[in-house]
HTML snippet that shows the backbone in 3Dmol.js (N, CA, C, O; Angstrom):
<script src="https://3Dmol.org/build/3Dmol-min.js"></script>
<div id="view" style="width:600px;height:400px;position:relative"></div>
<script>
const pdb = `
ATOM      1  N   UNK A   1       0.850  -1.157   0.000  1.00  0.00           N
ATOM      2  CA  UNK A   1       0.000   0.000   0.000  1.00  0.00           C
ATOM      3  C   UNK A   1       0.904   1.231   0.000  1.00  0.00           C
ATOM      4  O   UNK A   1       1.910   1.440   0.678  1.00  0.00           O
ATOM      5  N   UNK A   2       0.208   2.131  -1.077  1.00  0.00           N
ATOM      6  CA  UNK A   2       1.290   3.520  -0.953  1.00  0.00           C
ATOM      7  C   UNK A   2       0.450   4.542  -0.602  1.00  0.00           C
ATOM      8  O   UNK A   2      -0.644   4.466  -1.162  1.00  0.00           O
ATOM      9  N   UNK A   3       0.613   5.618   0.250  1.00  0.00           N
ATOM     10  CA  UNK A   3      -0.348   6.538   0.453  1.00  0.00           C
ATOM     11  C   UNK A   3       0.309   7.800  -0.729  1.00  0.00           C
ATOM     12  O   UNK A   3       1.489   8.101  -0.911  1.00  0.00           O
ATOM     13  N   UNK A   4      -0.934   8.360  -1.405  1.00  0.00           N
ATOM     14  CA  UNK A   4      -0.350   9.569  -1.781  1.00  0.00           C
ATOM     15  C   UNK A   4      -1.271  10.951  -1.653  1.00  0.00           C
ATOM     16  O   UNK A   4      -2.490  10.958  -1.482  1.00  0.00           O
ATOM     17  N   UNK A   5      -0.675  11.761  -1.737  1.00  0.00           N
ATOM     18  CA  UNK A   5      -1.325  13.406  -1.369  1.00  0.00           C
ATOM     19  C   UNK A   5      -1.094  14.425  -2.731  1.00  0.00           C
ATOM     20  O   UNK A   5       0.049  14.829  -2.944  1.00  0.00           O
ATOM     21  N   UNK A   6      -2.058  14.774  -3.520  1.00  0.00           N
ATOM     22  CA  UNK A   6      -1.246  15.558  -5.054  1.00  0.00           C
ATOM     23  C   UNK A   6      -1.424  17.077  -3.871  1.00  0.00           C
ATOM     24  O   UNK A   6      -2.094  17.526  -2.941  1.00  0.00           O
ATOM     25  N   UNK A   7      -0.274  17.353  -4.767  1.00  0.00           N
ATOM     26  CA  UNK A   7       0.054  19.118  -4.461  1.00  0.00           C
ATOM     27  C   UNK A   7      -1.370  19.824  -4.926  1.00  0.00           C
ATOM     28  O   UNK A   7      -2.082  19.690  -5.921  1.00  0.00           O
ATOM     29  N   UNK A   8      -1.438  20.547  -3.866  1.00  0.00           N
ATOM     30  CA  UNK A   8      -2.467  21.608  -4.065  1.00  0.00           C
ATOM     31  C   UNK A   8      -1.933  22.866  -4.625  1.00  0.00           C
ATOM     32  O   UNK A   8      -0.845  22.957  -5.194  1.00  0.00           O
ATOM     33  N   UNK A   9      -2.871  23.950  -4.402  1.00  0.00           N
ATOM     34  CA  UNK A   9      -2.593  25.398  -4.476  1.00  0.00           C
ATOM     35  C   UNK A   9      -1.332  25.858  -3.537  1.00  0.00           C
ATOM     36  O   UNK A   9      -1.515  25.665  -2.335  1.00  0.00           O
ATOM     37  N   UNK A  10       0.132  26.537  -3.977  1.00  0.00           N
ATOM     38  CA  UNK A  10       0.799  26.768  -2.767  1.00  0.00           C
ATOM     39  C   UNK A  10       1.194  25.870  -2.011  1.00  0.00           C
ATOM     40  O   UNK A  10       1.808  26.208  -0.999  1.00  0.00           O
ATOM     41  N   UNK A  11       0.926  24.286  -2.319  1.00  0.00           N
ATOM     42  CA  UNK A  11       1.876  23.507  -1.938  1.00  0.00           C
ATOM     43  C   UNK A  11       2.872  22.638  -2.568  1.00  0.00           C
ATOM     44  O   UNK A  11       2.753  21.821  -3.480  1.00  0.00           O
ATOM     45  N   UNK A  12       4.277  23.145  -1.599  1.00  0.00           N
ATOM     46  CA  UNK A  12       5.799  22.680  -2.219  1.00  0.00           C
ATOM     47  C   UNK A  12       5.607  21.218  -2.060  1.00  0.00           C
ATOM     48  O   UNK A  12       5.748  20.402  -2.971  1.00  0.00           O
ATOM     49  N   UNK A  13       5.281  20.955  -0.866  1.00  0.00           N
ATOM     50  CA  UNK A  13       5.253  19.390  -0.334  1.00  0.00           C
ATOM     51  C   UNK A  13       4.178  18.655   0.178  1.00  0.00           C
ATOM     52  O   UNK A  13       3.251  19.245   0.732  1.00  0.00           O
ATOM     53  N   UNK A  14       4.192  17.409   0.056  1.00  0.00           N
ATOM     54  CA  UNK A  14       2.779  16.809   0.816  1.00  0.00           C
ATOM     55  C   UNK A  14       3.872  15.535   1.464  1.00  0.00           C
ATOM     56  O   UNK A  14       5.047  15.226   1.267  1.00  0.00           O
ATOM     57  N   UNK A  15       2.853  15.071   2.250  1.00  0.00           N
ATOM     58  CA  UNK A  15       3.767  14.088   3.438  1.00  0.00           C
ATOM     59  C   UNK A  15       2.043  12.853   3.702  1.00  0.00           C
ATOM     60  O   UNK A  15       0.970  13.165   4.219  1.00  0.00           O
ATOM     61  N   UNK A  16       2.371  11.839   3.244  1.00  0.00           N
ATOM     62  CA  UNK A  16       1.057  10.842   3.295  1.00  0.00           C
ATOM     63  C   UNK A  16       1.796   9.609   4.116  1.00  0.00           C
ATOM     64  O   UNK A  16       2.718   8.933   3.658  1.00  0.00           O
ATOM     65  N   UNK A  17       1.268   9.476   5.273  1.00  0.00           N
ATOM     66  CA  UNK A  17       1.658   8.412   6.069  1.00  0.00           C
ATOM     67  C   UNK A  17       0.394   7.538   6.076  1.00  0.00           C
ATOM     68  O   UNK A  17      -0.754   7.966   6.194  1.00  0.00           O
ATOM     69  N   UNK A  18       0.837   5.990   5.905  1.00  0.00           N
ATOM     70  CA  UNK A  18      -0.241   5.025   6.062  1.00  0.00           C
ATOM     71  C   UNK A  18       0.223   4.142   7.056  1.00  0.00           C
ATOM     72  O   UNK A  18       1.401   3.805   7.174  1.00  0.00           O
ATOM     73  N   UNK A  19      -0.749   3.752   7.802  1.00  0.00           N
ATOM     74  CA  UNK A  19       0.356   2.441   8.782  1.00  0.00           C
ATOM     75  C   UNK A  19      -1.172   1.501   8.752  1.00  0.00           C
ATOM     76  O   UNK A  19      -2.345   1.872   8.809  1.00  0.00           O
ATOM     77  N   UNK A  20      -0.462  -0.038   8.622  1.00  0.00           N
ATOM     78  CA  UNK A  20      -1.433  -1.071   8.051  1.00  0.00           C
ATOM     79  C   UNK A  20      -0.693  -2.520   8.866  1.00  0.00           C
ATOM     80  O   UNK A  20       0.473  -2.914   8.904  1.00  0.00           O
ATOM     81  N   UNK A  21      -1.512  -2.864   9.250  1.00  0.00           N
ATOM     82  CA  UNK A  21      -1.003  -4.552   9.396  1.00  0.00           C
ATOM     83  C   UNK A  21       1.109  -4.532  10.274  1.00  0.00           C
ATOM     84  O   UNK A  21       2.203  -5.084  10.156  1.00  0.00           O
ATOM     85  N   UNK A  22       0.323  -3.376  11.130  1.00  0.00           N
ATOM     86  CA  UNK A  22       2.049  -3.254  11.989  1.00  0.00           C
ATOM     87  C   UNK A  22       3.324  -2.738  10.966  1.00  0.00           C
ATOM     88  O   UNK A  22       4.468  -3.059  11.290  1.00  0.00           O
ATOM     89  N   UNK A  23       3.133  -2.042   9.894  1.00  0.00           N
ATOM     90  CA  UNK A  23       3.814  -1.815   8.757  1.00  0.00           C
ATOM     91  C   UNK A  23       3.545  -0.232   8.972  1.00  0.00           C
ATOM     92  O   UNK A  23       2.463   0.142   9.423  1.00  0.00           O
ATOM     93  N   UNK A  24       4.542   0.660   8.641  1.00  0.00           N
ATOM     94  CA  UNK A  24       4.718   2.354   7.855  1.00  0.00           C
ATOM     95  C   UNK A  24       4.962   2.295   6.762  1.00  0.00           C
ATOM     96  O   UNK A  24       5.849   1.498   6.458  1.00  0.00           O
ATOM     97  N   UNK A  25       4.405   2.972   5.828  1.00  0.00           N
ATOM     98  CA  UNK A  25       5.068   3.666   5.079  1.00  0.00           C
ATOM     99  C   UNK A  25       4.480   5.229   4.268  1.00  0.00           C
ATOM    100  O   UNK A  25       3.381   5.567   3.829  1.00  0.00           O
ATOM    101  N   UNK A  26       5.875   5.936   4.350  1.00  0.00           N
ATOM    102  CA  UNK A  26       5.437   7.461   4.376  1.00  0.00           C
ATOM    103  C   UNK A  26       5.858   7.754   2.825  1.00  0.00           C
ATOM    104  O   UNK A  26       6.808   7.233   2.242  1.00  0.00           O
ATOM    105  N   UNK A  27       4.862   8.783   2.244  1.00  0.00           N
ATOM    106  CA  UNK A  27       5.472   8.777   0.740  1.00  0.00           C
ATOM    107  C   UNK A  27       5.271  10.303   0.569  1.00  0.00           C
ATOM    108  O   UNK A  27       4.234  10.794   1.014  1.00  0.00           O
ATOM    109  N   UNK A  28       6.245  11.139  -0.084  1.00  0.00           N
ATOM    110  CA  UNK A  28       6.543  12.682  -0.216  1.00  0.00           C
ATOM    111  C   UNK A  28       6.356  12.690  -1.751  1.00  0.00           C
ATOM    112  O   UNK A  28       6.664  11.782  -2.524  1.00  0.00           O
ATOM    113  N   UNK A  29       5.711  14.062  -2.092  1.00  0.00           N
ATOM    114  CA  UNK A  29       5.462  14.511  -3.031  1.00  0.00           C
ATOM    115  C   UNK A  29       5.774  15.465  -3.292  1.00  0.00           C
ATOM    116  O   UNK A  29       5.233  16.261  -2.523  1.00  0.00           O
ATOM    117  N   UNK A  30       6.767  16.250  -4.413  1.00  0.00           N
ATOM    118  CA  UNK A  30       7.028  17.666  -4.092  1.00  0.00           C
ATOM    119  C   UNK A  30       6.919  18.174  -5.733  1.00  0.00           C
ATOM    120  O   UNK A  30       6.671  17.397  -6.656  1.00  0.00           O
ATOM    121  N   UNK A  31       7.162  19.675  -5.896  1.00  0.00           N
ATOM    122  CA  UNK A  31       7.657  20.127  -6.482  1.00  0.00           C
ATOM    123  C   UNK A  31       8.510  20.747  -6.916  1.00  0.00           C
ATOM    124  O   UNK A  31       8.520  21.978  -6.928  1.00  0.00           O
ATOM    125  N   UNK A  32       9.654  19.807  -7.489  1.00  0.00           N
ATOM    126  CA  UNK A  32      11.104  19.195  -7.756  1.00  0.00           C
ATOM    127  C   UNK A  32      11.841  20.939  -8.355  1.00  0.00           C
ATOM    128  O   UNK A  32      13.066  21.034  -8.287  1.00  0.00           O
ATOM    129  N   UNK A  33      11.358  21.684  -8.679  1.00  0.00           N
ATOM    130  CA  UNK A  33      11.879  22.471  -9.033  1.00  0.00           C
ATOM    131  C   UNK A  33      11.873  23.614  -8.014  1.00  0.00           C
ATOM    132  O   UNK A  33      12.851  24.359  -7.962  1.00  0.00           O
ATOM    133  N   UNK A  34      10.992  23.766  -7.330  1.00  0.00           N
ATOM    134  CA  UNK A  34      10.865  24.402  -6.465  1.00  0.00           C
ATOM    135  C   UNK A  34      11.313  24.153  -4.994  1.00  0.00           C
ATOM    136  O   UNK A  34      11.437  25.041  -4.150  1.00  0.00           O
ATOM    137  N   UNK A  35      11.619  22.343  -4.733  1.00  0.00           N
ATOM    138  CA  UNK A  35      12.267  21.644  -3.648  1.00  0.00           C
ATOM    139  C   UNK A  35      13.156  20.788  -4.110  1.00  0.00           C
ATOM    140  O   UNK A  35      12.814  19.643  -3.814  1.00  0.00           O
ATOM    141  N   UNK A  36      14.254  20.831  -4.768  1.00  0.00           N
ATOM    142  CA  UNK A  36      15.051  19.811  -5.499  1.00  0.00           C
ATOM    143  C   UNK A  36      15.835  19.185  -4.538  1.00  0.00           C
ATOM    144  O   UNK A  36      16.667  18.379  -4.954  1.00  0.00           O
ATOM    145  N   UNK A  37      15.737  19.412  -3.147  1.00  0.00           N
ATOM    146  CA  UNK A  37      16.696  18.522  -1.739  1.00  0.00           C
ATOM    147  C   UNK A  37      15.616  17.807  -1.252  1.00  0.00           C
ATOM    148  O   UNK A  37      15.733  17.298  -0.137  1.00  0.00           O
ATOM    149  N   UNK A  38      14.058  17.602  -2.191  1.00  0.00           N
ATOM    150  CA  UNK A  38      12.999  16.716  -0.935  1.00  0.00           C
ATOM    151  C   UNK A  38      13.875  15.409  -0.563  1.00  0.00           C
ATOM    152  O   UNK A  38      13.658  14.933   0.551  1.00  0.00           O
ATOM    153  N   UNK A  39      14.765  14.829  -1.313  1.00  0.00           N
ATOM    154  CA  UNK A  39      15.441  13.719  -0.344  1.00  0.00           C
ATOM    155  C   UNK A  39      15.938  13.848   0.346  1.00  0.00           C
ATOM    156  O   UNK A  39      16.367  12.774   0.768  1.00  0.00           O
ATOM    157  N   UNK A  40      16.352  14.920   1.059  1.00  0.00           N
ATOM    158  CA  UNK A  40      16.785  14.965   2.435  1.00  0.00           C
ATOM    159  C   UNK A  40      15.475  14.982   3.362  1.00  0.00           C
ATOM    160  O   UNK A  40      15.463  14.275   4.370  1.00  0.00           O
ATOM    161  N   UNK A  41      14.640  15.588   3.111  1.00  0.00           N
ATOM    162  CA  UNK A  41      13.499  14.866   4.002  1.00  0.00           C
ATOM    163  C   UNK A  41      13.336  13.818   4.066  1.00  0.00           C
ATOM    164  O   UNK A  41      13.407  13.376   5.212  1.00  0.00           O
ATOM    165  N   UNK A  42      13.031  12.809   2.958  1.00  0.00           N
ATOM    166  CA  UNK A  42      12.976  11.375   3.085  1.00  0.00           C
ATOM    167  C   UNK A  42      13.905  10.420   3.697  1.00  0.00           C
ATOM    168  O   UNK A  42      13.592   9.337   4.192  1.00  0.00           O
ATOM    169  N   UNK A  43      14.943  10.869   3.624  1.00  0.00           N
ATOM    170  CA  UNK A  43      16.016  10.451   4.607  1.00  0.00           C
ATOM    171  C   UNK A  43      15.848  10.993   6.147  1.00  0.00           C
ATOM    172  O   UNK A  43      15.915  10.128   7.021  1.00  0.00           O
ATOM    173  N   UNK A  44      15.604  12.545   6.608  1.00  0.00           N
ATOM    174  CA  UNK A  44      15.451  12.091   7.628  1.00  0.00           C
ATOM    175  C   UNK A  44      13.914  11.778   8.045  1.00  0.00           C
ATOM    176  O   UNK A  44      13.679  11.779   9.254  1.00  0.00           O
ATOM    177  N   UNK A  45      13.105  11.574   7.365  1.00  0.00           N
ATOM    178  CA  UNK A  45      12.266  10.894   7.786  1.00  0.00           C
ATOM    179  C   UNK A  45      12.810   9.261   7.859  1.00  0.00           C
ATOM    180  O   UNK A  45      12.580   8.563   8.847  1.00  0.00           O
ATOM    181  N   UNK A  46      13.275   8.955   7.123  1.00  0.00           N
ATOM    182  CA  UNK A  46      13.581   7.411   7.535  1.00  0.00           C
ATOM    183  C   UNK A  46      14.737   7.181   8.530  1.00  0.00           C
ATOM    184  O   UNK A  46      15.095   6.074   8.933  1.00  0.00           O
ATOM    185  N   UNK A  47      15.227   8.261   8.845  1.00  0.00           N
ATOM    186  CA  UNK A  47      16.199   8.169  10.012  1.00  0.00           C
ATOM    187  C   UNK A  47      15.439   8.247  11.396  1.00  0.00           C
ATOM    188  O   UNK A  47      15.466   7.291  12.171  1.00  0.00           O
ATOM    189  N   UNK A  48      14.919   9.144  11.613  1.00  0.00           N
ATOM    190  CA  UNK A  48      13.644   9.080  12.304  1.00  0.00           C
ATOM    191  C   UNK A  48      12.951   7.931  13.023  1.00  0.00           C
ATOM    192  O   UNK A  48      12.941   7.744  14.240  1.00  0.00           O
ATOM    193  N   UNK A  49      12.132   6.885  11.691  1.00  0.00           N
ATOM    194  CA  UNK A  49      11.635   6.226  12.022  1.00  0.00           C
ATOM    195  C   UNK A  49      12.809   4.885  12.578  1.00  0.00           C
ATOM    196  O   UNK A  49      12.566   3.897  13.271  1.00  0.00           O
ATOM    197  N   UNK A  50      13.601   5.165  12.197  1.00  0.00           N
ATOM    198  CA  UNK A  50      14.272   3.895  12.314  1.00  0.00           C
ATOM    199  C   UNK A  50      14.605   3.948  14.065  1.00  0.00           C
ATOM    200  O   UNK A  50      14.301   3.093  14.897  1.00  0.00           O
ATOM    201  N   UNK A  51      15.305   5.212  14.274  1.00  0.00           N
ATOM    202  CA  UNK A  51      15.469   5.243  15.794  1.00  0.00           C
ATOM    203  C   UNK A  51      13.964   5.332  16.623  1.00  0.00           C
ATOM    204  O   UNK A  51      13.796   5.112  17.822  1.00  0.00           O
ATOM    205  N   UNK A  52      13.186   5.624  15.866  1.00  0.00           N
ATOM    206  CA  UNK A  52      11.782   5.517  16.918  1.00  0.00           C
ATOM    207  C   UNK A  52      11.757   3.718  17.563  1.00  0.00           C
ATOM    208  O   UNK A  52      11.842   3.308  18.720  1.00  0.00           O
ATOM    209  N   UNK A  53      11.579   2.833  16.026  1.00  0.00           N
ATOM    210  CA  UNK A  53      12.065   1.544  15.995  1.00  0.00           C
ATOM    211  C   UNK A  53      12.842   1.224  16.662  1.00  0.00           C
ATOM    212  O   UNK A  53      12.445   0.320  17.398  1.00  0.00           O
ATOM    213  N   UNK A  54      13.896   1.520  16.829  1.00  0.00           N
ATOM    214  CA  UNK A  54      15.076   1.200  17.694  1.00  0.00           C
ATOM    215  C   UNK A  54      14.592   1.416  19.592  1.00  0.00           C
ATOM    216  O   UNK A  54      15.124   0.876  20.561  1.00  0.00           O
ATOM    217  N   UNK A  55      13.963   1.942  19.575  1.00  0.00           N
ATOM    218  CA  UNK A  55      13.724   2.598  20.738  1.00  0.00           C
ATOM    219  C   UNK A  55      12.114   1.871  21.527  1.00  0.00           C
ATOM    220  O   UNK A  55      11.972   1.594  22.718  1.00  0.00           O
ATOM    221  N   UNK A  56      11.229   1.734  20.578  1.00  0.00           N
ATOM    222  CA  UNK A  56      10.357   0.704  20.569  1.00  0.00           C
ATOM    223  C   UNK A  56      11.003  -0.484  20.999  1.00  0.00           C
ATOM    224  O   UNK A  56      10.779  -0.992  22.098  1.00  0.00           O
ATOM    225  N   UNK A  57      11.838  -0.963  20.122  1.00  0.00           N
ATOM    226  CA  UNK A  57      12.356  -2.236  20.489  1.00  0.00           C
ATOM    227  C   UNK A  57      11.638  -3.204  19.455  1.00  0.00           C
ATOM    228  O   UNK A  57      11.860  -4.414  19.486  1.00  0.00           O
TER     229      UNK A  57
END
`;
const viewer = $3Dmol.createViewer("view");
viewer.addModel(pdb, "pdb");
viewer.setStyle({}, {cartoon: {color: "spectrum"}});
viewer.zoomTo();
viewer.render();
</script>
């Protein structure tokens, strides 16, 4: 399952989190010309989750 969010009016980014069956996953949408580093969000979003994980146990 992928969640997605289309850009609206005035928006650079969208951020769609789904969580299903004990599973995340977060999916970013941007506009690449106007945000051409959104992978550094996605990274630290997955840095993030990983130490949340870590910390959960």
């Amino acid at each position: 399952m992928l969640g997605y969010v289309p850009l609206g009016m005035n928006q650079l980014v969208t951020v769609a989190i789904v969580s299903y069956n004990g599973q995340i996953c977060c999916s970013l949408t941007a506009d690449y010309d106007q945000v051409p580093d959104v992978e550094v969000l996605a990274a630290g979003i997955e840095t993030g989750l990983g130490q949340l994980s870590g910390l959960a146990g």
